[in-house]
LOFI-641877 format. One line per 4 residues: for each residue y, z, x of N, C-alpha, C, O, CB. Coordinates in steps of 0.001 Angstrom, whole numbers, plus 500000, padded with zeros to 6 digits. Atoms other than C-alpha are relative to their C-alpha. Glycine has a CB too. Layout:
Y,Z,X,Y,Z,X,Y,Z,X,Y,Z,X,Y,Z,X; ...
end
This chain:
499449,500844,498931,314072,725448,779842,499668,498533,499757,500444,497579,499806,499460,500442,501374; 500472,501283,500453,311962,722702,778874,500979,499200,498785,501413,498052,498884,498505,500296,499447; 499403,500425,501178,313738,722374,775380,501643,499576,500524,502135,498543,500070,499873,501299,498789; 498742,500250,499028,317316,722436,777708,500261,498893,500234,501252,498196,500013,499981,500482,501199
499572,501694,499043,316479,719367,779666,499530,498808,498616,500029,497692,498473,498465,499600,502055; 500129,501221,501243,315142,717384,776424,501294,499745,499592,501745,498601,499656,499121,500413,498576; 499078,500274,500268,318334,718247,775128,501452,499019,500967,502284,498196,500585,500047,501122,499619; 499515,500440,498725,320112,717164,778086,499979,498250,500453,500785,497536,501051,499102,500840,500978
500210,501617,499625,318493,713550,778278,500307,499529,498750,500611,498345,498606,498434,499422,500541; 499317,500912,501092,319431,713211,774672,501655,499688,500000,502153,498718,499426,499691,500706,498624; 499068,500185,500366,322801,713765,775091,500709,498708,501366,501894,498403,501233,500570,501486,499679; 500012,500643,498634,322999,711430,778567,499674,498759,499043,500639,498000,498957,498822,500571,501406
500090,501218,500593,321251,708498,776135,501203,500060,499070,502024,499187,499351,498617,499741,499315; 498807,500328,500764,323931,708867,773595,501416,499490,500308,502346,498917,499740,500198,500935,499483; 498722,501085,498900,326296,707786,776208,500155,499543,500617,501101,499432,501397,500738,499991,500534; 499863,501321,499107,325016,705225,777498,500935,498990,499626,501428,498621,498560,498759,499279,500069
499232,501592,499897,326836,702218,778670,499234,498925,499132,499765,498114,498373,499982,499333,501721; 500983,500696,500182,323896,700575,777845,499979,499789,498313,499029,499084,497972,498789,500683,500696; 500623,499657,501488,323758,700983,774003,501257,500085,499072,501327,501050,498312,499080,501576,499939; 497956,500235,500173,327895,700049,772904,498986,500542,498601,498694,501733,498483,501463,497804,500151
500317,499678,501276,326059,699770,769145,498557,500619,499701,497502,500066,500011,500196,498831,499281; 501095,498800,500771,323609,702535,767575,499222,498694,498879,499836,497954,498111,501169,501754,498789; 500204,500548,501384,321462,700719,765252,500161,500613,499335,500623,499948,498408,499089,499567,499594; 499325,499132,501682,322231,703669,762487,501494,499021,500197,501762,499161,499004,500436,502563,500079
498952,500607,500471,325631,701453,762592,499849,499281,499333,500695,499232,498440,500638,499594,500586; 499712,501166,500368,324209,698154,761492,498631,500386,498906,498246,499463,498188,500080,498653,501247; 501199,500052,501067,321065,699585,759245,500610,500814,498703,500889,501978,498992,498444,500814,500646; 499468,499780,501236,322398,700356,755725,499144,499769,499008,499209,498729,498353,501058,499327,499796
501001,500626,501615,319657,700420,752893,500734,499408,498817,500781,498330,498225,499160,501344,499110; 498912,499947,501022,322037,701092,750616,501406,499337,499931,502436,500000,499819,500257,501183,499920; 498796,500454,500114,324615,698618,750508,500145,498835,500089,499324,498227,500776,500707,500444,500666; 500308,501567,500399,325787,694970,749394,499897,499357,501280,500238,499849,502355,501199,499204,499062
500123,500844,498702,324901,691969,751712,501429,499522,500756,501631,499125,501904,499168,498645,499591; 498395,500526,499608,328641,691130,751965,500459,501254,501344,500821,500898,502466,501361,500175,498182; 499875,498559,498994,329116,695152,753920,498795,499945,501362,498978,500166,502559,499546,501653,498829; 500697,500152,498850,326274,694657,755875,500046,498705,500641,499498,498744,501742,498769,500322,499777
499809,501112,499459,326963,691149,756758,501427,500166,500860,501694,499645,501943,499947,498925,498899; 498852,499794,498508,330403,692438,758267,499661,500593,500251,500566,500106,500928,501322,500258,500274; 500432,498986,498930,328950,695178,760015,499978,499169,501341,500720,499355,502306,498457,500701,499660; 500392,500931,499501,327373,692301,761713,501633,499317,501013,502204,499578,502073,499247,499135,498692
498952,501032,499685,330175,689877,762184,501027,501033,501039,501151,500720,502223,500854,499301,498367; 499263,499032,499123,332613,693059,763568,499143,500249,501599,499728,500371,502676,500107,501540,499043; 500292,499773,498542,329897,693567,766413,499906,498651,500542,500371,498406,501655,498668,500847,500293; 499666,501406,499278,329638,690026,767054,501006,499428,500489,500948,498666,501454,499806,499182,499432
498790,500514,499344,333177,689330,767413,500496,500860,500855,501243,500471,501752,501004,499655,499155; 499014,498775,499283,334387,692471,768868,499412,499895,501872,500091,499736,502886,499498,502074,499036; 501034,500255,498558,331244,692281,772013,499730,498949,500277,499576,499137,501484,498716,500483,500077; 499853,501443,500096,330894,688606,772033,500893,498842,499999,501265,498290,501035,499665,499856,499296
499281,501319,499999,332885,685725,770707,501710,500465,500428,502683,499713,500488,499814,499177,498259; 498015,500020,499543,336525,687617,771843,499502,499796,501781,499956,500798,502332,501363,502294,499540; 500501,500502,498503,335117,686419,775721,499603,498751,500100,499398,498209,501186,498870,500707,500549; 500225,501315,499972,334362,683330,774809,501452,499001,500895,502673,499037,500744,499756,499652,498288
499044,501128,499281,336202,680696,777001,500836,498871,499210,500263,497887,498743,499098,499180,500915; 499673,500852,501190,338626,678895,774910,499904,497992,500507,499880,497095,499663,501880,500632,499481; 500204,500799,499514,338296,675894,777212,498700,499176,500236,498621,497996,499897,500463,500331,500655; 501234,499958,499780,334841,675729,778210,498631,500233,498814,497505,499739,498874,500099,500927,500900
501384,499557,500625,332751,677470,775196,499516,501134,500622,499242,502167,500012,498902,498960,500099; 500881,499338,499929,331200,679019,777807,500256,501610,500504,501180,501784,501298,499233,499237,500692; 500269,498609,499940,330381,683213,777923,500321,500594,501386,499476,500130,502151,498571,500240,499639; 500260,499436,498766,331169,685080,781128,498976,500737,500140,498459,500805,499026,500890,500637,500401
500803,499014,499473,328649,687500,782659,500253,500995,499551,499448,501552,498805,499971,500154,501153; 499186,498292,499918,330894,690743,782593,501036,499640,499172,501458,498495,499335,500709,500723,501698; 499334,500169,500340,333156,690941,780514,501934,500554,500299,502925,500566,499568,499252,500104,499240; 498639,499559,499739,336142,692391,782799,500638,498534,500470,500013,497795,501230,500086,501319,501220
498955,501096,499495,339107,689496,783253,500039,499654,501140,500800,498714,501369,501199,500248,499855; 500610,500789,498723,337781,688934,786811,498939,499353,500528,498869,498981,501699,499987,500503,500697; 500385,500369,500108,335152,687710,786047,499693,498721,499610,499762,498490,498402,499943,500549,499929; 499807,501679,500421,334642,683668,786146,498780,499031,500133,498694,497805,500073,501136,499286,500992
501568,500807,499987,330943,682887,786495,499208,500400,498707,498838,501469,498221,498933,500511,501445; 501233,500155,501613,328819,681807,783244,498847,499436,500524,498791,498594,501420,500502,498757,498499; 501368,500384,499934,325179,681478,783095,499614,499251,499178,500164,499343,498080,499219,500856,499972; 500405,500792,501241,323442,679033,781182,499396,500843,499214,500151,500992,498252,499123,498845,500198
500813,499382,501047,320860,681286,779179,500580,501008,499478,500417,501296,498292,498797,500408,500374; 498895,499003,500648,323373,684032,778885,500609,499698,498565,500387,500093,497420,501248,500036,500957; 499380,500890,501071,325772,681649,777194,499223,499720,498803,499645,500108,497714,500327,498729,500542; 500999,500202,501159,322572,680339,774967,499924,501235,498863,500112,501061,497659,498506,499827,500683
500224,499416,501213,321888,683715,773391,501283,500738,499550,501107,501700,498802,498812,500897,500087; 498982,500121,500262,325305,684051,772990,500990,499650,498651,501768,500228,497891,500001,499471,500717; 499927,500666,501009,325624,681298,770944,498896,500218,498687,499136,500232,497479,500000,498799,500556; 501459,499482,500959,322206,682142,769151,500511,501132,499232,500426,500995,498012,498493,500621,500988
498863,498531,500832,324130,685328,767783,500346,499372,499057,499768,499474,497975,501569,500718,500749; 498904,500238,500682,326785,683524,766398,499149,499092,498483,499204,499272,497266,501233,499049,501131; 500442,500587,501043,324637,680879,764876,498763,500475,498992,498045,499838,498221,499784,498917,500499; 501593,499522,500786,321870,682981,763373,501190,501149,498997,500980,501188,497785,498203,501126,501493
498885,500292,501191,325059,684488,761609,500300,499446,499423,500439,499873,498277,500758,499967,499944; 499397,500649,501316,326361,681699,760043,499026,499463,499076,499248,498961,497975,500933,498850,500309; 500986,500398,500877,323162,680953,758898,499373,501126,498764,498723,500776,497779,498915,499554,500962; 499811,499303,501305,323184,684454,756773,501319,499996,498888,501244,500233,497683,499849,501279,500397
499450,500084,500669,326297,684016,755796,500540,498369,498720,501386,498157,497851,500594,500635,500809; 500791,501091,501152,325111,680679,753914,499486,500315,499197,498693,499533,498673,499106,499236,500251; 500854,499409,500839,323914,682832,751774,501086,500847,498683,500755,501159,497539,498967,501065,501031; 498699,499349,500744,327631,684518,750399,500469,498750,499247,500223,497620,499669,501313,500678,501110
499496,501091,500070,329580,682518,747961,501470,499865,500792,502005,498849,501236,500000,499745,498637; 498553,499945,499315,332876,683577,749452,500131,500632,501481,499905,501832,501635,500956,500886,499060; 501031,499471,498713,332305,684002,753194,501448,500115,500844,501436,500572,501986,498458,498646,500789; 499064,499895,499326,336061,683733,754013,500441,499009,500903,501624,499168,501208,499849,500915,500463
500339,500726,499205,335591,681005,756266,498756,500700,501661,498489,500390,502822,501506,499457,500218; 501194,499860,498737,332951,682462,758578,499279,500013,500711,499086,500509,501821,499662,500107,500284; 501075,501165,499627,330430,680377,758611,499884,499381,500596,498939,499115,501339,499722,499325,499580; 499439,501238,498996,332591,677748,759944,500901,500561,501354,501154,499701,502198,501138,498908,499005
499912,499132,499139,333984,680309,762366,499114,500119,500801,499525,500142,501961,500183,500914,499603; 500889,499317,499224,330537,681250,763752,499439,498553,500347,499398,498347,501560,499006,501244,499280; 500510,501554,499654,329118,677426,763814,500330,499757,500577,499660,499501,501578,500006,499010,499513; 499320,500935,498646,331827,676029,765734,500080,500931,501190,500310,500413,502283,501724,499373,499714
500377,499336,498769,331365,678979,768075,498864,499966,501070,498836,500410,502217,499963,500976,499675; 501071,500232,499780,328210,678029,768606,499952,498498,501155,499574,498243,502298,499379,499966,498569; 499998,501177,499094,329056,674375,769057,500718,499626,500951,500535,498582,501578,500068,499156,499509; 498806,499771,498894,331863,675047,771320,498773,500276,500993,498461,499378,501775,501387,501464,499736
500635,499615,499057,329278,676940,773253,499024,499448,500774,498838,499630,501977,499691,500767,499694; 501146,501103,499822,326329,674363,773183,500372,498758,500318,499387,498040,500491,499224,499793,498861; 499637,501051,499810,328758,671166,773935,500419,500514,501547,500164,499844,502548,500984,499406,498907; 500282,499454,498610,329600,673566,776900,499545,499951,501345,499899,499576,502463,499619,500484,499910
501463,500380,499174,326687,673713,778436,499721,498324,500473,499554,497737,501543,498617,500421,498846; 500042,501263,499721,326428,670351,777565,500633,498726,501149,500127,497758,501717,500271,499840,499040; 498842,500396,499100,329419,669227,779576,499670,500152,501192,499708,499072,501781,501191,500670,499841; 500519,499049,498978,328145,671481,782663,498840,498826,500686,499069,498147,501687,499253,501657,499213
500425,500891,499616,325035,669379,782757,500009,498365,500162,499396,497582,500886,499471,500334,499721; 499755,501622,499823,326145,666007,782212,501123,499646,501349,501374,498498,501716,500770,499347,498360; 499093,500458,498640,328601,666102,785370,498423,500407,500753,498720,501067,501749,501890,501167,500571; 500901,499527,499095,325140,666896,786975,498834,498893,500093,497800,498858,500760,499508,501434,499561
501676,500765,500510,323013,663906,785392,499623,498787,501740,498523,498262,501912,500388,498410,497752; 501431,500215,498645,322180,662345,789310,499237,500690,500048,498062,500345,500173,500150,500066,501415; 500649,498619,499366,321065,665367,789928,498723,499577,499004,497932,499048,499785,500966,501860,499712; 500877,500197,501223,318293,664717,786317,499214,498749,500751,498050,498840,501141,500906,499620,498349
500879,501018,499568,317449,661271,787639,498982,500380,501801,497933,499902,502232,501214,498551,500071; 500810,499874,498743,316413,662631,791179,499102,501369,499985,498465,501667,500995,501030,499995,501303; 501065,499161,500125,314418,665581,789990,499018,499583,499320,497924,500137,499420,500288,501053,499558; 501112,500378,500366,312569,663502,787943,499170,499055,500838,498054,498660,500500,500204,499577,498910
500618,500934,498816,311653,661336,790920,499217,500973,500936,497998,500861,501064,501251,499145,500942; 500318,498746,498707,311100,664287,793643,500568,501435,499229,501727,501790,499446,501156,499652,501833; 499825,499084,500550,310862,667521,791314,500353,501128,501467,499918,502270,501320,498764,500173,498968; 498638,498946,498842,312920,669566,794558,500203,500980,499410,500514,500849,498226,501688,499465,500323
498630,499341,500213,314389,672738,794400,501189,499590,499966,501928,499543,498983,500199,500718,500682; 498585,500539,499665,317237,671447,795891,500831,498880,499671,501874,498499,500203,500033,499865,501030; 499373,500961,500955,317790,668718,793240,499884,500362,498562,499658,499543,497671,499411,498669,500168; 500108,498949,501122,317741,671451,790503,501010,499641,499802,501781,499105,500599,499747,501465,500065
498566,500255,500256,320483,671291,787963,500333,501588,500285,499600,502559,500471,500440,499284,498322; 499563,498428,499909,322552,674300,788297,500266,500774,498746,500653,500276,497689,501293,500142,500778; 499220,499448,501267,323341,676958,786009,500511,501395,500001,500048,502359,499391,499135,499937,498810; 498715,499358,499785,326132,678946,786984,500827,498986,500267,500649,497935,500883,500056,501009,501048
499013,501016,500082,329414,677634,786304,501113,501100,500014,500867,502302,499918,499914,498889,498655; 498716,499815,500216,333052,678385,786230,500022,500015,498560,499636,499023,497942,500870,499022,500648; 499883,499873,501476,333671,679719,782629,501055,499217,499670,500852,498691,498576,500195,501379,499472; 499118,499880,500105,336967,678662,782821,500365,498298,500012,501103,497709,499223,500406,501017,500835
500202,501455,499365,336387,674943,784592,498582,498922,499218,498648,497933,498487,499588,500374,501859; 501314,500419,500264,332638,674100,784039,499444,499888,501490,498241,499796,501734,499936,498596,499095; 500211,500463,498618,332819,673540,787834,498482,500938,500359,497911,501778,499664,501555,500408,501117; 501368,499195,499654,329594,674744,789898,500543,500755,501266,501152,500449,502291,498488,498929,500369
499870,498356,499098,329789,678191,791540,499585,500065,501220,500300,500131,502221,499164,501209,499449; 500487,499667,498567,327313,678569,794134,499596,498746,500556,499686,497903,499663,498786,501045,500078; 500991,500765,499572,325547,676082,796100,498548,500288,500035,498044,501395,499849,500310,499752,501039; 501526,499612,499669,321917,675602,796734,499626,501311,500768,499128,502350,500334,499415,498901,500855
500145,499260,499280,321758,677327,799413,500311,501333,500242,499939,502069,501155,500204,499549,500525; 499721,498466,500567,323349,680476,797802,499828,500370,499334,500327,501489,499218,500725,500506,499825; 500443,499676,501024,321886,680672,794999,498717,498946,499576,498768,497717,499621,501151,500098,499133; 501049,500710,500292,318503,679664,793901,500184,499520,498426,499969,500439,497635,498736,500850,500316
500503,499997,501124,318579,677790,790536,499199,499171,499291,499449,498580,498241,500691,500133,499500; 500980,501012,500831,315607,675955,789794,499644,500840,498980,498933,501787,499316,498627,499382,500769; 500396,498952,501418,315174,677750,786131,500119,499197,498925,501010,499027,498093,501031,501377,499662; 500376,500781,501275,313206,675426,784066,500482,500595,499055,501538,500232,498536,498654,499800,499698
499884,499566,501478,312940,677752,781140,501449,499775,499772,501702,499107,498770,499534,501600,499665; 498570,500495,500671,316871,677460,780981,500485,498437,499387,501291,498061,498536,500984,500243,501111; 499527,501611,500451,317098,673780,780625,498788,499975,498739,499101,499304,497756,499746,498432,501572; 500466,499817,501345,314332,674487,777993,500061,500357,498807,499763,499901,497703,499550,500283,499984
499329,498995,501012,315684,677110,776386,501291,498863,499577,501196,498582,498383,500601,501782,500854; 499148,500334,500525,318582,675178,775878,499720,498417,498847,500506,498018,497989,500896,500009,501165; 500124,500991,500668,316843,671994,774428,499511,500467,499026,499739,499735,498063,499450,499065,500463; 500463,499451,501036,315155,674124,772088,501050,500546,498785,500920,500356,497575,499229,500980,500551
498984,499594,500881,318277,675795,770672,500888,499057,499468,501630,499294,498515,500709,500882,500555; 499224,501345,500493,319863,672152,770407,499513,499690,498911,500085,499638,497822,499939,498770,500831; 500790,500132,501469,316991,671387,768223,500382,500747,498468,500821,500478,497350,498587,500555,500309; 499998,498710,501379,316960,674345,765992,501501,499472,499514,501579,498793,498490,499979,502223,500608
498964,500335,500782,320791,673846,765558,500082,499134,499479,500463,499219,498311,500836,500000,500345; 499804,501635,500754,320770,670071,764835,499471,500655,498774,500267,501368,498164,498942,498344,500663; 500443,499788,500606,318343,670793,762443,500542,500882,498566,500492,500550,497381,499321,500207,500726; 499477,499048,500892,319876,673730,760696,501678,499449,499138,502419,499911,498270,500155,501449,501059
498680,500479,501055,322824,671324,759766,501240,499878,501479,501708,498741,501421,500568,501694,498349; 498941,500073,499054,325565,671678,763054,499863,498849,500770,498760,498502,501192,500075,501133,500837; 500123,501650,499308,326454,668175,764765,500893,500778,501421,502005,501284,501575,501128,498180,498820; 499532,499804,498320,326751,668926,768628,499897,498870,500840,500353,498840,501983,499119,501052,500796
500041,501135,499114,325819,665431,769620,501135,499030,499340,501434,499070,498147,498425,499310,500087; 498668,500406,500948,328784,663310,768828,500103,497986,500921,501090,497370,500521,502031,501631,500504; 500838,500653,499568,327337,660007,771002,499396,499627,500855,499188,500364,501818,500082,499565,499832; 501367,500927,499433,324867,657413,772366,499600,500786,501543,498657,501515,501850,500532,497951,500330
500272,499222,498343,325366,658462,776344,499459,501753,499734,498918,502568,500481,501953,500059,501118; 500223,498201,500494,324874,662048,774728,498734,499884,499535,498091,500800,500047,501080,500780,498629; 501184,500098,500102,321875,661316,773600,499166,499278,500863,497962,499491,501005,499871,499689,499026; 500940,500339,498512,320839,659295,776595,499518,501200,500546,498374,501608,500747,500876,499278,501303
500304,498853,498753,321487,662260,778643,499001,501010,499554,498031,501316,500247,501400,500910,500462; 501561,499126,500333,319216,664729,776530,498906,499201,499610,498154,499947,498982,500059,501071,498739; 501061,500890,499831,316699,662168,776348,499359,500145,501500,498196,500182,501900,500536,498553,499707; 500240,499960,498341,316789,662402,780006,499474,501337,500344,498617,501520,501209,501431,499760,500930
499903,498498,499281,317053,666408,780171,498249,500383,499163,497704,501475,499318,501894,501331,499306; 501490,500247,500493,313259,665528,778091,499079,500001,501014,498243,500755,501512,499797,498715,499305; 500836,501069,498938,311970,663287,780308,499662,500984,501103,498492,501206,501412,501005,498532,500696; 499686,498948,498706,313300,666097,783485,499201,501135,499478,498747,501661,500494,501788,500491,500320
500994,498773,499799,311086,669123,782130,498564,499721,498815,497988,500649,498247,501026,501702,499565; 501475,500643,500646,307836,666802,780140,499508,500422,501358,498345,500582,500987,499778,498054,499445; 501045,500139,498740,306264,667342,783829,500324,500940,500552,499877,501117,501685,499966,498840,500963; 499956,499119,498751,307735,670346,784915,499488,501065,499638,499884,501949,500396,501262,500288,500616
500928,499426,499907,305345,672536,783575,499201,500233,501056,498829,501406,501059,499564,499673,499342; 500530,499928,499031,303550,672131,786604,500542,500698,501636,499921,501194,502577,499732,498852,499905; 499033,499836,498923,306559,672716,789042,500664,501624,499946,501352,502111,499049,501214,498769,499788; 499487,498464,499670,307349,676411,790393,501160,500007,500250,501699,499066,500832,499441,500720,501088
498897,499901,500476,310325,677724,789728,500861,501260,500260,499976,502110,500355,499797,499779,498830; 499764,498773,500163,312660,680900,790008,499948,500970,498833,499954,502192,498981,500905,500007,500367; 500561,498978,501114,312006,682397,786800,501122,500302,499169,502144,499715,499524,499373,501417,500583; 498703,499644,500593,314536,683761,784420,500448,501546,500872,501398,502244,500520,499778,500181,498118
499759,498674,499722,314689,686821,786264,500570,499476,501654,501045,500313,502421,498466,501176,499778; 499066,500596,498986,316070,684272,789313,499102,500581,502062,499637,500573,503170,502075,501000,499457; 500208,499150,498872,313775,686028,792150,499009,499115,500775,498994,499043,502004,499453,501520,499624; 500953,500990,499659,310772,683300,792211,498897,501009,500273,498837,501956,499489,500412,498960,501244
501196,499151,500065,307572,685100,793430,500159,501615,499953,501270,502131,500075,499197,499648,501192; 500024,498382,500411,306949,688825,792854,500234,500842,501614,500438,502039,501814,498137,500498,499127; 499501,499255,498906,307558,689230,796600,501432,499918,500366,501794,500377,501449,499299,499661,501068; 498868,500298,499705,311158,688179,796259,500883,499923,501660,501916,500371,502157,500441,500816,499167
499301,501203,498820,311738,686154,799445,500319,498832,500156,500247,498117,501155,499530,499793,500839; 499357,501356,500291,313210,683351,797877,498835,498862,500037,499294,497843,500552,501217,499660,501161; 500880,501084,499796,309808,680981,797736,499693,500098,498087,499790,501116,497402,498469,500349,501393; 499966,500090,501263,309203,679749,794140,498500,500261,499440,497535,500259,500203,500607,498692,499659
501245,499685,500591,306358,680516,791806,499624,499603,498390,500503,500115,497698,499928,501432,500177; 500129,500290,501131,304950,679164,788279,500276,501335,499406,499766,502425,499662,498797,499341,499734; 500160,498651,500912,306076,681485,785842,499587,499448,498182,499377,498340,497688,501856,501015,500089; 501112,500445,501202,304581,681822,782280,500941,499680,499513,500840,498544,499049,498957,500895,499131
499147,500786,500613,307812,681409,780955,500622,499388,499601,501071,499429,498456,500186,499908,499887; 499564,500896,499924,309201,678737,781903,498909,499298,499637,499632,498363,499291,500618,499826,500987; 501185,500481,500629,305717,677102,780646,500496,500233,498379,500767,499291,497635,498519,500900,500542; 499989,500083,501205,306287,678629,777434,500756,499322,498890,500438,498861,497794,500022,500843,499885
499021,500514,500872,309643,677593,776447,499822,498295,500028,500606,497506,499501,501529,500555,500515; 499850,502155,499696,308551,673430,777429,498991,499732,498782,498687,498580,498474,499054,498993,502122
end
């Protein structure tokens, strides 16, 4: 009976929702980097970049066609996919164009974002004055627009680590070769989105998990992670 229900929860995980790709799909000992590099690229485009917003860059939530709210950190590892692809396939000599496929997916996705917060930059100068909840940038958007979704008051989003997370992945990309800053005011403004979380280490926050303290009644709380990513 025992051996029954083991069997039973194996065959219940094998069809999960939860689990679209098996890693036995994408682990191949045996086989060139070019085969296992599309393995790759097929789950990336197929679960990923075909949802991408051709307007925006940015990622929906869900991926059913009624769906029109993007998250910032969502979007991020999103883009982090794409670009931690084109950075193996820097490695093929004949890559098809894919490289430059998965890059500009990236920077589509990260100028995005970008866009999102720069219609927001009062909002930057008055949190760095009076670190507020309620002069948080936001990050839910209209995939479709960039526009902002909820209000304050319906949605909590003071979520340092996101505006961290995202200066971090700016970095890494610059770095790795992709031009997402294109100018000066563009670099004002992340100069600014610096300046807005150098001090907010200190400032409690909702968390990435959006709930704020562990008693989830909407009051905010330092979390470690938003520490970590500053």
């Amino acid at each position: 009976m025992a051996a029954n229900a083991r069997t039973h929860r194996k065959v219940q995980r094998l069809g999960s929702i939860y689990e679209p790709l098996k890693l036995s799909f994408l682990q191949h000992t045996d086989e060139p980097l070019w085969e296992k590099l599309d393995r790759y690229y097929n789950a990336v485009k197929t679960t990923i970049l075909n949802y991408q917003s051709p307007t925006t860059g940015l990622f929906p939530i869900k991926t059913c066609s009624t769906c029109k709210e993007a998250k910032v950190r969502d979007s991020l590892y999103c883009a982090a996919s794409a670009w931690a692809l084109a950075l193996a396939y820097r490695r093929i000599d004949d890559d098809m164009g894919r490289t430059h496929e998965m890059e500009h997916s990236a920077i589509k996705c990260m100028r995005g974002i970008l866009y999102c917060y720069m219609r927001q930059a009062d909002k930057v100068e008055q949190f760095k004055q009076d670190p507020n909840p309620s002069k948080c940038l936001h990050s839910v958007f209209n995939v479709d627009t960039g526009d902002e979704v909820h209000s304050y008051s319906d949605y909590h989003h003071l979520q340092i680590d996101a505006v961290s997370l995202f200066l971090l992945y700016l970095v890494e990309m610059i770095c790795s070769g992709l031009q997402i800053i294109y100018n000066t005011d563009e670099v004002s403004f992340i100069q600014n989105l610096v300046f807005c979380v150098e001090r907010a280490y200190r400032v409690p926050d909702y968390g990435m998990w959006e709930r704020g303290s562990k008693y989830n009644n909407g009051s905010t709380e330092l979390h470690s992670r938003s520490v970590k990513t500053q």
